[in-house]
C-alpha positions as CSV (number, residue, x, y, z in Angstrom):
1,X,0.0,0.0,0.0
2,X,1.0,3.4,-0.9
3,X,2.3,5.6,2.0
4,X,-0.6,8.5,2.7
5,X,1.8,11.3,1.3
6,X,2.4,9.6,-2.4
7,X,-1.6,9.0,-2.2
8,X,-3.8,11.7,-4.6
9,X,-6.3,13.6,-3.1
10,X,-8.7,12.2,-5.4
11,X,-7.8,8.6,-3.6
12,X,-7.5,10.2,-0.5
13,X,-11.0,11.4,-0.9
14,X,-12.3,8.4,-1.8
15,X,-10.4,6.7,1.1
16,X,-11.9,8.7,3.8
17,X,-15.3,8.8,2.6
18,X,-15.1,4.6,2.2
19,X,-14.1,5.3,5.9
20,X,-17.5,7.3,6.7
21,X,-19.9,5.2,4.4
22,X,-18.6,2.4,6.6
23,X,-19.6,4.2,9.9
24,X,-22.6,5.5,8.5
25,X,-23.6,1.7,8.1
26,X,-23.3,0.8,11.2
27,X,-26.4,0.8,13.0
28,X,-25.3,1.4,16.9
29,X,-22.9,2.1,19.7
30,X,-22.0,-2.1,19.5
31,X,-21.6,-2.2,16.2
32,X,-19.3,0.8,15.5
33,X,-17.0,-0.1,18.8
34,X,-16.6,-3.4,16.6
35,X,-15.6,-1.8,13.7
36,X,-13.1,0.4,15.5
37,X,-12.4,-2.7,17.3
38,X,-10.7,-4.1,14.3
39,X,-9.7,-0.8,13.0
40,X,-7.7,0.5,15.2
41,X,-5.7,-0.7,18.2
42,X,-6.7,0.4,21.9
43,X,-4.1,2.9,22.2
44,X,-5.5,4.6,19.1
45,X,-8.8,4.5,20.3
46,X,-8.0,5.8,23.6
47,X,-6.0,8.8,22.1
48,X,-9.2,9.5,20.0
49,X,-11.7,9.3,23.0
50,X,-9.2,11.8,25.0
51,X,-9.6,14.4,22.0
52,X,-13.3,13.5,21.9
53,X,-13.5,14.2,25.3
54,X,-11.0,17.2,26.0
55,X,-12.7,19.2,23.1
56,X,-16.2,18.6,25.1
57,X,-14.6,19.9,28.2
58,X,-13.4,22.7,26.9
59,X,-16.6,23.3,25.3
60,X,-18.2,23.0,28.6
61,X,-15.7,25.9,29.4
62,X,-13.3,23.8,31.6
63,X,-10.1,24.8,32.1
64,X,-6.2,23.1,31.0
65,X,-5.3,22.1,34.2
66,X,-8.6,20.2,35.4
67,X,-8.5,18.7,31.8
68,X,-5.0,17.6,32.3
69,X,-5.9,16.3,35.8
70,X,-8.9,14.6,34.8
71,X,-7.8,12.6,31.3
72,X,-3.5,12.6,31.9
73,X,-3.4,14.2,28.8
74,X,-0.5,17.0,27.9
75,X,-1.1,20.7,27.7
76,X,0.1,20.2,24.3
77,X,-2.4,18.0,23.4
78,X,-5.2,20.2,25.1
79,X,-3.9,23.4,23.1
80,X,-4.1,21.5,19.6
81,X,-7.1,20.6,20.4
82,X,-8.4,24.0,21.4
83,X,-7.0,24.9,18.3
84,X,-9.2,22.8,16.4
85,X,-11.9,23.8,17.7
86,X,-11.1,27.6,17.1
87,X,-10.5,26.8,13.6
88,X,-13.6,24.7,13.0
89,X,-14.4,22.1,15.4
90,X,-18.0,21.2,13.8
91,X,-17.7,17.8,14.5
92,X,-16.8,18.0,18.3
93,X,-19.6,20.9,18.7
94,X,-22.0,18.3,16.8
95,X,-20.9,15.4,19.5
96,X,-20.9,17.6,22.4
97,X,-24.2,18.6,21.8
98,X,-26.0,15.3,21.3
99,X,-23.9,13.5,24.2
100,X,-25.2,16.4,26.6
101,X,-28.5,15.0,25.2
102,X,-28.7,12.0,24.9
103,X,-25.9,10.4,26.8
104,X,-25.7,11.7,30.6
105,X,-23.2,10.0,31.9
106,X,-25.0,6.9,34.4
107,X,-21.4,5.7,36.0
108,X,-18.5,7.2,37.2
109,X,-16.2,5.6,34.9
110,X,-15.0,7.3,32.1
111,X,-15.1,6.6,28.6
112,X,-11.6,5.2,27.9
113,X,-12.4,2.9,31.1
114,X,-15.5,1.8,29.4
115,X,-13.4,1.4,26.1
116,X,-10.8,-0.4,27.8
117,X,-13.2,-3.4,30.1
118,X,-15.2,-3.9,26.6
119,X,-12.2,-4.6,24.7
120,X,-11.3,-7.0,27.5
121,X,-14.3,-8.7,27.8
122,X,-14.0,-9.2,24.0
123,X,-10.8,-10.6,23.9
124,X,-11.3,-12.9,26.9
125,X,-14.2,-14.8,24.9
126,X,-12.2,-14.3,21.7
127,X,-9.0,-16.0,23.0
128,X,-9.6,-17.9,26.6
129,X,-6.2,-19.2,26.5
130,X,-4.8,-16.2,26.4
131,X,-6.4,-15.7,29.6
132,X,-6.5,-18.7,31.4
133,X,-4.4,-17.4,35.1
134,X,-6.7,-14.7,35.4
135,X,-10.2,-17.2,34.4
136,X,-8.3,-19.5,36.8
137,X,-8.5,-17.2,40.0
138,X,-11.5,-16.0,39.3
139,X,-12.9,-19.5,39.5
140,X,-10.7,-20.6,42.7
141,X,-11.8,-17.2,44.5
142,X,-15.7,-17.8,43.6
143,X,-15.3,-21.1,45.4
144,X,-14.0,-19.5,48.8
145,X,-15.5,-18.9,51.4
146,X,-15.2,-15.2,53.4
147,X,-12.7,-16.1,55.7
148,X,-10.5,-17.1,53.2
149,X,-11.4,-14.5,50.8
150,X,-10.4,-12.3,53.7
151,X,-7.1,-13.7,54.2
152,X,-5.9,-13.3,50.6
153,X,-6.9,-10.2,50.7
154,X,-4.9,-9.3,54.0
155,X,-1.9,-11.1,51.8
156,X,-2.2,-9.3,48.7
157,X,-2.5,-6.1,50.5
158,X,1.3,-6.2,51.4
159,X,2.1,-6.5,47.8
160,X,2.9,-3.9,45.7
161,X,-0.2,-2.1,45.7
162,X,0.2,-0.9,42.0
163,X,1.1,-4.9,40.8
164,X,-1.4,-6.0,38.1
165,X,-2.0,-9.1,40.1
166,X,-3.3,-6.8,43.0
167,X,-5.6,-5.1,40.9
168,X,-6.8,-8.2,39.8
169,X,-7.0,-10.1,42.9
170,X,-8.3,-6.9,45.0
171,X,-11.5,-6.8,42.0
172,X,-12.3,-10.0,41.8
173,X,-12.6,-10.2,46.1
């Protein structure tokens, strides 16, 4: 495949709208994570949910440093952001808009959180062996009993509390 700068516009065009008929295709929320799904890979879609979300931030008039706190995103990233939306920013305005709507957030956790357990949920059922410590402990710990649930937990709790087997451990007691 030809490298994006060597492409014509006139491919380029017909690239990106191949790119929106597909989405427009796509009948829900399900069906488009899917498609991105196989599209793109999670860091990718993260990044894109973190502009997503920063432009609606600042559209809600929120300022860089709350931004930064709240999505670990640069000030760099922020600005360029910002700096689409000065330019144009239809297409955030048009989101932010109908996800003030329609979309009210119902949890706490953020979008990239959301993003990030359905991805894993997906690739769990996709490729159980991939995943077989973590199906394993989940099993053993939904046969104990409290007491015992309680002393693992005591355990793991003088582990690194940042170890991923913490985090799994401490969610699944």
């Amino acid at each position: 495949m030809k490298k994006y700068s060597n492409i014509s516009k006139s491919d380029v065009g017909s690239l990106l709208e191949t790119l929106c008929q597909s989405l427009v295709l796509l009948n829900n929320a399900t069906e488009i994570m899917n498609l991105l799904t196989d599209l793109l890979t999670r860091e990718e879609m993260i990044m894109l949910a973190k502009r997503i979300k920063t432009a609606q931030l600042l559209i809600e008039g929120k300022g860089y440093r709350e931004i930064q706190d709240k999505l670990h995103i640069s000030h760099q990233t922020i600005a360029k952001v910002n700096q689409w939306l000065l330019e144009s920013g239809e297409g955030f305005r048009l989101v932010a808009k109908r996800n003030k709507k329609e979309f009210k957030e119902k949890s706490t956790k953020t979008g990239s959180q959301k993003l990030i357990e359905y991805e894993r949920r997906r690739n769990r059922k996709r490729y159980p062996i991939m995943f077989w410590p973590q199906l394993l402990i989940e099993d053993i710990v939904k046969t104990m009993n409290k007491s015992q649930k309680e002393k693992i937990k005591r355990t793991v709790e003088k582990l690194d509390h940042k170890s991923k087997i913490y985090k799994q451990l401490s969610k699944n007691l």
